[in-house]
C-alpha positions as CSV (number, residue, x, y, z in Angstrom):
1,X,7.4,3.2,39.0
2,X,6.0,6.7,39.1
3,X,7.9,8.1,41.3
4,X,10.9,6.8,39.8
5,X,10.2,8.2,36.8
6,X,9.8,11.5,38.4
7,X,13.0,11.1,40.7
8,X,14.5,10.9,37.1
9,X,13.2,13.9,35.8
10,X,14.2,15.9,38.7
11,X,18.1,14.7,38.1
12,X,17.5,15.9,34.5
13,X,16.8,19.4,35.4
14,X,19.5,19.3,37.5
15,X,21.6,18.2,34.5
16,X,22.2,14.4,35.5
17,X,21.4,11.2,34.3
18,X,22.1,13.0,30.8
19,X,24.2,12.2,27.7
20,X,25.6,15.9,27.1
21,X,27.6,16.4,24.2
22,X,29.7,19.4,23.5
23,X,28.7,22.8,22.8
24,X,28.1,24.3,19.2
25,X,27.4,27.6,17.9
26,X,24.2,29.8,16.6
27,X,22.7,32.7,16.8
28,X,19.8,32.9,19.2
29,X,18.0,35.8,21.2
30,X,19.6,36.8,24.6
31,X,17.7,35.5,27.3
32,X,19.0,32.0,28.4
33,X,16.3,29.1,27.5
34,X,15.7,25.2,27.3
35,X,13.8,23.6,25.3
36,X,12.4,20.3,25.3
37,X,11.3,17.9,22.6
38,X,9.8,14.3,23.3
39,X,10.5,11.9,20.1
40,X,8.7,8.3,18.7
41,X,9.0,7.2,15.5
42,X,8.0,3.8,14.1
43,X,4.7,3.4,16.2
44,X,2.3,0.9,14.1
45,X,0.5,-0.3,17.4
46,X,-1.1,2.3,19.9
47,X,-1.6,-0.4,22.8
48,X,1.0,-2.3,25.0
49,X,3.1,-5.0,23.7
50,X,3.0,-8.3,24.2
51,X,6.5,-8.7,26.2
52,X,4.8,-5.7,28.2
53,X,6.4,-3.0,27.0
54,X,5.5,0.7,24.6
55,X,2.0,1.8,25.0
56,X,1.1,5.3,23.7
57,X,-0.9,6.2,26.7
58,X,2.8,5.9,29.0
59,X,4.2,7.8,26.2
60,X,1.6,10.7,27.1
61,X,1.6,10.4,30.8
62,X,5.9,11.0,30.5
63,X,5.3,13.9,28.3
64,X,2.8,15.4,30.9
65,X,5.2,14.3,33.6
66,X,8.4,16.2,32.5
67,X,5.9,19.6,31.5
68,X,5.0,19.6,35.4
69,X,8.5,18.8,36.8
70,X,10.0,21.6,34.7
71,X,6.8,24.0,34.0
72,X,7.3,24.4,30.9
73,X,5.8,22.6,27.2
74,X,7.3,19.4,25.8
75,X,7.3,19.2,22.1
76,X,5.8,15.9,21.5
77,X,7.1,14.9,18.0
78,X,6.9,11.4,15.7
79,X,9.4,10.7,13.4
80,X,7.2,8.6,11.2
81,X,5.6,5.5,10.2
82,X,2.7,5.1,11.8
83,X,-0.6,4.3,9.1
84,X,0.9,1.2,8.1
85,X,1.3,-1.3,8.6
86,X,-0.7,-3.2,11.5
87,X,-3.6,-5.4,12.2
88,X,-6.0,-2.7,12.7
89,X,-4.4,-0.6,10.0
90,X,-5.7,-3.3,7.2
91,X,-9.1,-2.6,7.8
92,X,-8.7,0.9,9.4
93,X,-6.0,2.4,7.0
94,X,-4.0,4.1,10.6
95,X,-7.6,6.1,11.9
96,X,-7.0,4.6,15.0
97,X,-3.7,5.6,15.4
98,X,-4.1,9.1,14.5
99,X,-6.8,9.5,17.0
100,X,-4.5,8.0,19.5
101,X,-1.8,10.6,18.9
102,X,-4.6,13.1,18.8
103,X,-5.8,12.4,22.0
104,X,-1.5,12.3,23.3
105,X,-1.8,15.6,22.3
106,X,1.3,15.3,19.5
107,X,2.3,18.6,18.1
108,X,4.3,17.7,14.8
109,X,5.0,14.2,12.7
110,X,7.0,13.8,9.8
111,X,5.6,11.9,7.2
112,X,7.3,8.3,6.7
113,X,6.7,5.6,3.9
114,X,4.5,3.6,5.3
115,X,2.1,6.3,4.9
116,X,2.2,5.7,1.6
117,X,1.0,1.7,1.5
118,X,-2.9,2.8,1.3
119,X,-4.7,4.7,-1.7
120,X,-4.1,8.4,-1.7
121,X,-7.8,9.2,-0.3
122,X,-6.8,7.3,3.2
123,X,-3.4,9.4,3.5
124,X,-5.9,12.5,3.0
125,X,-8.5,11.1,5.1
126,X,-5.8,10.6,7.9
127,X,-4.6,14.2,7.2
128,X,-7.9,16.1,7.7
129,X,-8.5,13.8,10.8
130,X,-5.0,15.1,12.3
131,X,-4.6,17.5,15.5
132,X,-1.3,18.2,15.0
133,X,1.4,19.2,12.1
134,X,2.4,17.0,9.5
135,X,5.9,17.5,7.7
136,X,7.7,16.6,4.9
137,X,9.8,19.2,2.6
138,X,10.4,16.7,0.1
139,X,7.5,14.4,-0.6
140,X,4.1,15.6,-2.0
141,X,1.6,15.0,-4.6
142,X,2.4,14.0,-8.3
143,X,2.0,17.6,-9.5
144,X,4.6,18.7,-7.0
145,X,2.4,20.5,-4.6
146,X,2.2,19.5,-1.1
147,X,-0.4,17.2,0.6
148,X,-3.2,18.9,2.2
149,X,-2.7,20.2,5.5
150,X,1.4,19.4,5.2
151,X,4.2,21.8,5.5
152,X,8.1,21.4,4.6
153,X,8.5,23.3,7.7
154,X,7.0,25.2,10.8
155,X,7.8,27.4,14.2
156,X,7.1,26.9,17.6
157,X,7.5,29.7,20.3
158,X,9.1,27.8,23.3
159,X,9.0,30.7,25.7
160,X,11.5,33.0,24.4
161,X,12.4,30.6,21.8
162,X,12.0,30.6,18.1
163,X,12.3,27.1,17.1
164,X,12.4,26.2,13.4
165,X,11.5,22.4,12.5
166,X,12.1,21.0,9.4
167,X,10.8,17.7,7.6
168,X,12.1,15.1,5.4
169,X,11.4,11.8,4.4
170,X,13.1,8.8,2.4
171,X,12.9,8.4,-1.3
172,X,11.6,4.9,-2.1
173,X,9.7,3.6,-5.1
174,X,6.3,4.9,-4.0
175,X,2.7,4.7,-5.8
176,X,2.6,7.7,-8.7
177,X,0.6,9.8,-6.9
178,X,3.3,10.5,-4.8
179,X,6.5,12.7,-6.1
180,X,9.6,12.9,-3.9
181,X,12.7,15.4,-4.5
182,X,16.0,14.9,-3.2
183,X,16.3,15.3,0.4
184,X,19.3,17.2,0.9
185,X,18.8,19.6,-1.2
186,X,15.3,19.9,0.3
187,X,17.1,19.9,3.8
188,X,19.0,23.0,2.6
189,X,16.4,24.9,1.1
190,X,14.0,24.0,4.3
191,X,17.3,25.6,6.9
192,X,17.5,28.6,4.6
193,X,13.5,29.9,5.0
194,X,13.8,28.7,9.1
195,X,17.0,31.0,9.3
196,X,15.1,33.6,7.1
197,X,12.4,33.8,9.4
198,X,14.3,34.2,12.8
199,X,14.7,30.7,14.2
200,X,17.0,30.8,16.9
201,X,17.3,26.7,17.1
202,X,16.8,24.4,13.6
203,X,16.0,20.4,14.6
204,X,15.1,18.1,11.2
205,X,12.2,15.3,12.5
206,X,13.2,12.5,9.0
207,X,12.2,9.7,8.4
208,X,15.1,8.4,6.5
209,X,17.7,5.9,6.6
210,X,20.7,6.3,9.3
211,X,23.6,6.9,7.3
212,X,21.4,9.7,5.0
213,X,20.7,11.3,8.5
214,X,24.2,11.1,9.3
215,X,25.3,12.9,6.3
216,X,22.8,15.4,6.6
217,X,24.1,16.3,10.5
218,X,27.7,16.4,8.8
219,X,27.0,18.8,5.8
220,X,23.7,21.3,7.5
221,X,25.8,22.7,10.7
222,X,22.6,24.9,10.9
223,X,21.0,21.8,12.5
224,X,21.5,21.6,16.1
225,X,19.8,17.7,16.2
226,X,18.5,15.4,14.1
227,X,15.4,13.7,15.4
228,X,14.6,10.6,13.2
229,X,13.0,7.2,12.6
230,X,12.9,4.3,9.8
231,X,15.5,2.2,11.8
232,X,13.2,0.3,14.3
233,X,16.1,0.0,17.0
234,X,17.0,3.4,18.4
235,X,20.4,4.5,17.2
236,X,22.6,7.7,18.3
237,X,25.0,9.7,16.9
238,X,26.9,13.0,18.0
239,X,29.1,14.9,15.5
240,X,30.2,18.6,16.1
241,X,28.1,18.3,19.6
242,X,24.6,18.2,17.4
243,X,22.7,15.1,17.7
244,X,21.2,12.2,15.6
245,X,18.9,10.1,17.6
246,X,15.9,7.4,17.1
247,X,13.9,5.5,19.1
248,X,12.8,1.7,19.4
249,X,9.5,1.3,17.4
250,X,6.6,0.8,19.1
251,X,7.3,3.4,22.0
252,X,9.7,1.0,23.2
253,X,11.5,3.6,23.9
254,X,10.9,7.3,24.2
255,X,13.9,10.2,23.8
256,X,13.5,13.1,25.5
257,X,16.4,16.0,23.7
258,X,17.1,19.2,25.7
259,X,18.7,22.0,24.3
260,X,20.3,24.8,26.7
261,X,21.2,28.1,25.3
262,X,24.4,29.0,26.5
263,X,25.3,32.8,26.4
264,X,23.7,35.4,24.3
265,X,24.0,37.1,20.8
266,X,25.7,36.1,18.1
267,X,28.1,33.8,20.4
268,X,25.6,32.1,21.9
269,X,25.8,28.1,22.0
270,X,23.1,25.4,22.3
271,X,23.9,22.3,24.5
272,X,22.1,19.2,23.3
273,X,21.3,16.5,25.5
274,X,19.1,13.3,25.8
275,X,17.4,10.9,28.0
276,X,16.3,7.6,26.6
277,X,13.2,6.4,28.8
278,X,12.3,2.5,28.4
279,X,8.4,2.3,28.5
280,X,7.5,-0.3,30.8
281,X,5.1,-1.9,32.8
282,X,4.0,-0.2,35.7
283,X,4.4,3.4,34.3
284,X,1.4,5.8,34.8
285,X,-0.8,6.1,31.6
286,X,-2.8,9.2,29.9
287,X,-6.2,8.4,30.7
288,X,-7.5,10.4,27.3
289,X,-4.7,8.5,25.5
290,X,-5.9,5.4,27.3
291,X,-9.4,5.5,26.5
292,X,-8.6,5.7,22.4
293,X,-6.6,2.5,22.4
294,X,-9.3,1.1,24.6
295,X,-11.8,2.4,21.8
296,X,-10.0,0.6,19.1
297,X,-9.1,-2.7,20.7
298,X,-11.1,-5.7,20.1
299,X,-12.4,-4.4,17.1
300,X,-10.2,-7.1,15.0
301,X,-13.2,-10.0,16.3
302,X,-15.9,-7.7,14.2
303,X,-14.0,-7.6,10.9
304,X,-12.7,-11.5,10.4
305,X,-14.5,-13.2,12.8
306,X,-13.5,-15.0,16.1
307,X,-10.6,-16.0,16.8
308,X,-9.1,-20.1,17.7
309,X,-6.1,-21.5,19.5
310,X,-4.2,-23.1,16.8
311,X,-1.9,-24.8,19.6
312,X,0.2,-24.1,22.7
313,X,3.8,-23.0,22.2
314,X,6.0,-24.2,25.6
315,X,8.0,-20.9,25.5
316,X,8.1,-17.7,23.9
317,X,8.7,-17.2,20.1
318,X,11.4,-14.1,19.5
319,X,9.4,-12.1,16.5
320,X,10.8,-8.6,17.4
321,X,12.1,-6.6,14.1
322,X,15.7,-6.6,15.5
323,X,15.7,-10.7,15.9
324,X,13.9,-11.1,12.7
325,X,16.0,-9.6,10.3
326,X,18.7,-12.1,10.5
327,X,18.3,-16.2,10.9
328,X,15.4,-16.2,13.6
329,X,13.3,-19.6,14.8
330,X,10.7,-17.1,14.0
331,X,11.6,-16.7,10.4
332,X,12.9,-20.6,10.3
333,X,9.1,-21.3,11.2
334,X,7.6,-19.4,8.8
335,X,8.7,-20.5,6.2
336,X,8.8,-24.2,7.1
337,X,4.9,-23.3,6.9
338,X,5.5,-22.1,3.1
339,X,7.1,-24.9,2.2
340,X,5.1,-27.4,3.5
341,X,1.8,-25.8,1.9
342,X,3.5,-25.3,-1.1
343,X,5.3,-29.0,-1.2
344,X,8.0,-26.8,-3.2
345,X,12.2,-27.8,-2.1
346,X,12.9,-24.3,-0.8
347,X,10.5,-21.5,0.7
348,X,12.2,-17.7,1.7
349,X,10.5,-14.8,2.9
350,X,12.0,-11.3,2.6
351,X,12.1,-10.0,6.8
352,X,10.2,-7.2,6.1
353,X,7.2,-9.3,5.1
354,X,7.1,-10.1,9.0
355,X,5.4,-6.9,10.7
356,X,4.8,-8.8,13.8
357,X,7.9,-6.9,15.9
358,X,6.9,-8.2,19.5
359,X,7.3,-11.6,21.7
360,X,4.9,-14.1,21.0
361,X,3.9,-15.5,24.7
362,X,4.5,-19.2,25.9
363,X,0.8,-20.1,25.9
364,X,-2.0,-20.2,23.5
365,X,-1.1,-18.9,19.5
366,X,-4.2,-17.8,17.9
367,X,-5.4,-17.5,14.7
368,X,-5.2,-13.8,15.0
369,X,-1.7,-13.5,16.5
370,X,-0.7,-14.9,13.3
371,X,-2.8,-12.5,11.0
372,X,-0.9,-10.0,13.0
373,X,2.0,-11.1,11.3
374,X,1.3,-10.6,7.7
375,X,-0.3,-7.2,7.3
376,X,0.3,-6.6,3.6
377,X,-1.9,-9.6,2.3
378,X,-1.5,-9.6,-1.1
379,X,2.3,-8.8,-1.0
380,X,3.0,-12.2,1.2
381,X,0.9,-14.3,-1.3
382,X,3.0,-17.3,-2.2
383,X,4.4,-18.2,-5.6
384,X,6.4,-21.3,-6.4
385,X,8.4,-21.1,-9.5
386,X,11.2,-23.0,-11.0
387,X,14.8,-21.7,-10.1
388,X,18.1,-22.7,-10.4
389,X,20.6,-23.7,-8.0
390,X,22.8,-20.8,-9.5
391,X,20.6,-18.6,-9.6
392,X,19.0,-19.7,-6.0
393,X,22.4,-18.3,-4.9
394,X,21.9,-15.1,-7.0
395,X,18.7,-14.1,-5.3
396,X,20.7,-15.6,-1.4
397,X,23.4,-12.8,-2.7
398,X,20.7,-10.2,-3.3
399,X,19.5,-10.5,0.4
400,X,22.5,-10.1,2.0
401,X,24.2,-7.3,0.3
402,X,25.8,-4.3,1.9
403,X,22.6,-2.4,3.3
404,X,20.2,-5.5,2.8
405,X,22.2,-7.9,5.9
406,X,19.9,-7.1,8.8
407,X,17.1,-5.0,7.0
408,X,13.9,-6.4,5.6
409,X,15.3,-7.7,2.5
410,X,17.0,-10.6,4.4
411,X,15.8,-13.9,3.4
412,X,14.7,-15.9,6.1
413,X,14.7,-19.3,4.3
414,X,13.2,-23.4,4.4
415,X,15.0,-26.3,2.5
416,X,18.4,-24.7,1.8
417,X,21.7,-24.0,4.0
418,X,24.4,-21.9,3.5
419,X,27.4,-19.8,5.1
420,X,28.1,-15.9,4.6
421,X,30.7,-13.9,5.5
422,X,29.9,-10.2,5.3
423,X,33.4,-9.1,5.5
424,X,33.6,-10.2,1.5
425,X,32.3,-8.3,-1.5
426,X,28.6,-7.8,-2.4
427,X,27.4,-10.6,-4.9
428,X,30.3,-12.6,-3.1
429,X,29.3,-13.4,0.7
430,X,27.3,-16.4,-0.2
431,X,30.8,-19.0,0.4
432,X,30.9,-22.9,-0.4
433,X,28.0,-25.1,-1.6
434,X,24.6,-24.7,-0.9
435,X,23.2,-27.8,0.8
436,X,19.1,-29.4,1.2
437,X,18.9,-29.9,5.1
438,X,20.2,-33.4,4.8
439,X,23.2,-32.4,3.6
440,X,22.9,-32.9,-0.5
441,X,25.0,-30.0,-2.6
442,X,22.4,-28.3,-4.5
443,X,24.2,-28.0,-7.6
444,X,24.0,-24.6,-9.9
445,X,22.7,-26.8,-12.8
446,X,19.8,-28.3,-10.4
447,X,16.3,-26.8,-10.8
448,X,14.2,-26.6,-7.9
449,X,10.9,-25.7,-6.8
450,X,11.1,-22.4,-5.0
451,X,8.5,-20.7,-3.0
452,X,8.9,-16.7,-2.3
453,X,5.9,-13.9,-2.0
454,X,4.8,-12.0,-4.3
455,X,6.4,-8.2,-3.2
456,X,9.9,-9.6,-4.6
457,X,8.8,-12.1,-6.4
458,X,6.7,-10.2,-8.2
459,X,7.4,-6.2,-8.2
460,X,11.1,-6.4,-7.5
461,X,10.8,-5.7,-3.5
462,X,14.0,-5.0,-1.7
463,X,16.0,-5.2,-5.1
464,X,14.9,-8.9,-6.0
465,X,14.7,-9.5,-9.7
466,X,13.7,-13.0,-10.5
467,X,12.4,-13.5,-14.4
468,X,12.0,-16.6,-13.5
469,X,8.5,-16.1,-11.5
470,X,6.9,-13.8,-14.3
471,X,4.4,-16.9,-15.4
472,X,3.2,-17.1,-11.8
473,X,2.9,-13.8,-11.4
474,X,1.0,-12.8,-13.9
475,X,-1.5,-15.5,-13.0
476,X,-1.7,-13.9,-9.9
477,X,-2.6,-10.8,-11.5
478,X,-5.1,-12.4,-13.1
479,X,-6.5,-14.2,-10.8
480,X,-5.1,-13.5,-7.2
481,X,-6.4,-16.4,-5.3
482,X,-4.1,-18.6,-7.5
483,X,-1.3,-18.0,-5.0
484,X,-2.5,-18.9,-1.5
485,X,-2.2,-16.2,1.4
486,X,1.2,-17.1,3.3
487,X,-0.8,-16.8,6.2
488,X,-3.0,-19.1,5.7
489,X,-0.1,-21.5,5.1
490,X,1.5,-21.1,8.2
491,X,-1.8,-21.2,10.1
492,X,-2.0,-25.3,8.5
493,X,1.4,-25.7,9.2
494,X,0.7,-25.2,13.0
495,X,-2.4,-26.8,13.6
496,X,-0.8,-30.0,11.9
497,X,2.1,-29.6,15.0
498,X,-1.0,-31.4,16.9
499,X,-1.0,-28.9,19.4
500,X,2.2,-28.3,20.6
501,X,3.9,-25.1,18.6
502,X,7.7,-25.2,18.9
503,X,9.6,-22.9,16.5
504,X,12.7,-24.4,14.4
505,X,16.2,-24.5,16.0
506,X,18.9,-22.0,13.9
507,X,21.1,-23.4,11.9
508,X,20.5,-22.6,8.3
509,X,22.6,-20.1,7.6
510,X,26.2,-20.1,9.0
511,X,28.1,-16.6,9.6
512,X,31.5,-16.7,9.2
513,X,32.4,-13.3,9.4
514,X,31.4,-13.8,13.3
């Protein structure tokens, strides 16, 4: 595999194997130059999947790999997300993370939400232990300053090269100690001060959602590429021959963008082009990066003790992000689980509750596989509430409006069916009756027991509002081991499947729009 990967890079300084969109114009110095920038985003886990694939260490070892084919630096970036959330980032709040991008050697990272799910010390902590550049030209502290050690911007000399990187990241309903401003206007502000200081090529490393990147790449044409994350599935777009592009989370993936000056003065023109590498078993790893996963691993043993075989599933369970943000025998098991531990007529989980994103094995299913899965433990408490049928179809409606079909606040669901068609209206795609699995109508005047976790339940998460769970939630406030951990509930639900885990067929939710 090594030596395919460096057949590959040969063909990419020969300008094959490459996605090359069209030309576009900037100013730039004479002499001809490439430059090369290596993008991540989304990486919650340092070490190799489960199914076999990412691993930081390959990640490294490519980088290193393409700077001795074409002997010259690789600007190793991250677009994002990496603190939280993950097993080891409960009880490590991302140290292990950042000390395995410091030892890959990273040069810049934008800041992303999720490094905003710990208490402001552990974002600081995570900032002083840093190598390399944090970004964000929009998000700082409550008084409007910017974080300690973060800039809105830097400069990087890339042999003759001034290059001018910019950071944004999403606005979201963060903790107060955290202020954001409005990112395009940010953006604009940010391409002015990197023009003003001589930057001969402008790329902006966001973390923000894909059609906000997309309308940044249409109205900045001083940006030659967009390099971004939050999506967890890689995306591309090319408008004006500039660049948007992500990767898979998890160094599924890594994108290598190269940008050739074309001609000199004020008609020169950047080509952009990019290589999406698949990070695979049998690829060479870093040993430095290597050794800080191997640091951090089995560490998990020491904090919540040892881990048991809760029973064998007979093939593999489907938990990646992608699969689990629609109807998924992942999700259908989950919250089976709730519902059973709860005894209430219908259980849902918002998707983005479920932070496993990998395969789970045929084979043994452990106790701590499952923790894996739940890694915000007090949002995915469960509360059980009484709810209409009508308004059981409100909070359906909720989860699979425009933006919210396929992101996390999908409801994967236990005890109710129903058909959508997402070619109709928001508050609309929810069509016919809502039946109980054998069949019943559940009636909008029927009140049922209803199971959902505390993030939406309970603080409005992914644009649920349901009055209806205030009693429960304030007891949880009070007293938060009132509402049991979901994962404990799913952890009973499989050792009663006396040893033999199969996941739930599909079914539940019909799309008709398909």
């Amino acid at each position: 595999m090594a030596r395919t990967v460096t057949g590959l890079l040969l063909l990419l300084l020969l300008g094959a194997c490459l996605r090359t969109p069209a030309a576009s114009t900037t100013a730039g110095p004479a002499a001809p130059a490439t430059v090369r920038m290596l993008l991540v985003n989304d990486v919650y886990v340092t070490d190799t999947l489960r199914d076999g694939s990412g691993g930081l260490a390959r990640v490294a070892a490519l980088r290193d790999s393409i700077e001795r084919a074409t002997n010259a630096k690789v600007l190793f970036v991250l677009a994002g997300d990496v603190l939280s959330p993950s097993v080891l980032g409960k009880w490590y709040g991302g140290a292990q993370v950042v000390d395995g991008f410091n030892a890959a050697r990273l040069d810049l990272a934008t800041l992303g939400n999720h490094e905003f799910d710990n208490p402001r010390a552990n974002l600081v902590a995570r900032l002083g232990e840093s190598r390399f550049q944090w970004l964000s030209g929009n998000c700082g502290e409550a008084n409007g300053t910017a974080f300690p050690g973060v800039k809105g911007w830097d400069t990087v000399r890339v042999g003759a090269v001034k290059v001018g990187i910019l950071g944004t990241t999403v606005v979201r309903d963060y903790p107060g100690w955290v202020r954001c401003r409005d990112a395009d206007s940010a953006t604009t502000a940010l391409a002015d001060t990197l023009v003003a200081q001589g930057a001969a090529l402008i790329v902006a490393l966001t973390h923000r959602f894909i059609f906000e990147d997309e309308a940044t790449l249409a109205n900045e044409p001083r940006i030659q590429a967009i390099l971004g994350g939050h999506e967890h599935d890689g995306q591309r777009v090319v408008r004006d021959g500039r660049l948007l592009v992500k990767a898979v989370s998890n160094a599924r993936t890594a994108v290598l963008v190269t940008f050739t000056r074309e001609g000199s003065g004020p008609s020169a023109r950047w080509r952009v082009a990019d290589q999406r590498f698949a990070l695979t078993r049998g690829m060479r790893e870093d040993p430095a990066t290597l050794a800080s996963v191997q640091r951090w691993r089995d560490t998990l043993t020491r904090r919540i003790g040892p881990d048991r075989v809760l029973g064998i599933a007979p093939e593999p369970i489907n938990a990646i992000d992608s699969v689990s943000k629609r109807e998924s025998r992942f999700g259908n098991m989950i919250t089976d689980g709730m519902r059973a531990g709860t005894g209430a007529d219908v259980a849902l989980i918002n998707s983005g509750a479920l932070r496993f994103d990998d395969i789970m094995a045929a084979g043994p299913i452990t106790r701590h596989l499952i923790e894996g899965v739940f890694l915000f433990a007090d949002e995915t408490r469960a509360v059980t509430f009484p709810l209409t049928g009508a308004r059981l179809r409100e909070m359906l409606e909720t989860g699979v409006r425009q933006g919210a079909l396929g992101g996390g606040a999908y409801p994967q669901v236990s005890g109710v069916r129903f058909r959508i068609d997402a070619r109709r209206p928001s508050g609309s795609r929810v069509v016919g009756d809502l039946t109980r699995d054998d069949g019943r109508v559940i009636a909008p005047g029927d009140t049922l027991r209803v199971t959902f976790v505390t993030y939406p339940a309970c603080r409005s998460g992914d644009g649920y509002r349901i009055p209806e769970a205030v009693a429960a939630c304030q007891q949880v406030e009070r007293q938060p081991s009132s509402a049991p951990r979901t994962v404990d509930l799913v952890i009973q639900h499989l050792e009663r499947m006396n040893g033999r885990i199969v996941a739930p067929p599909l079914g539940r939710v019909t799309r008709l729009d398909r």
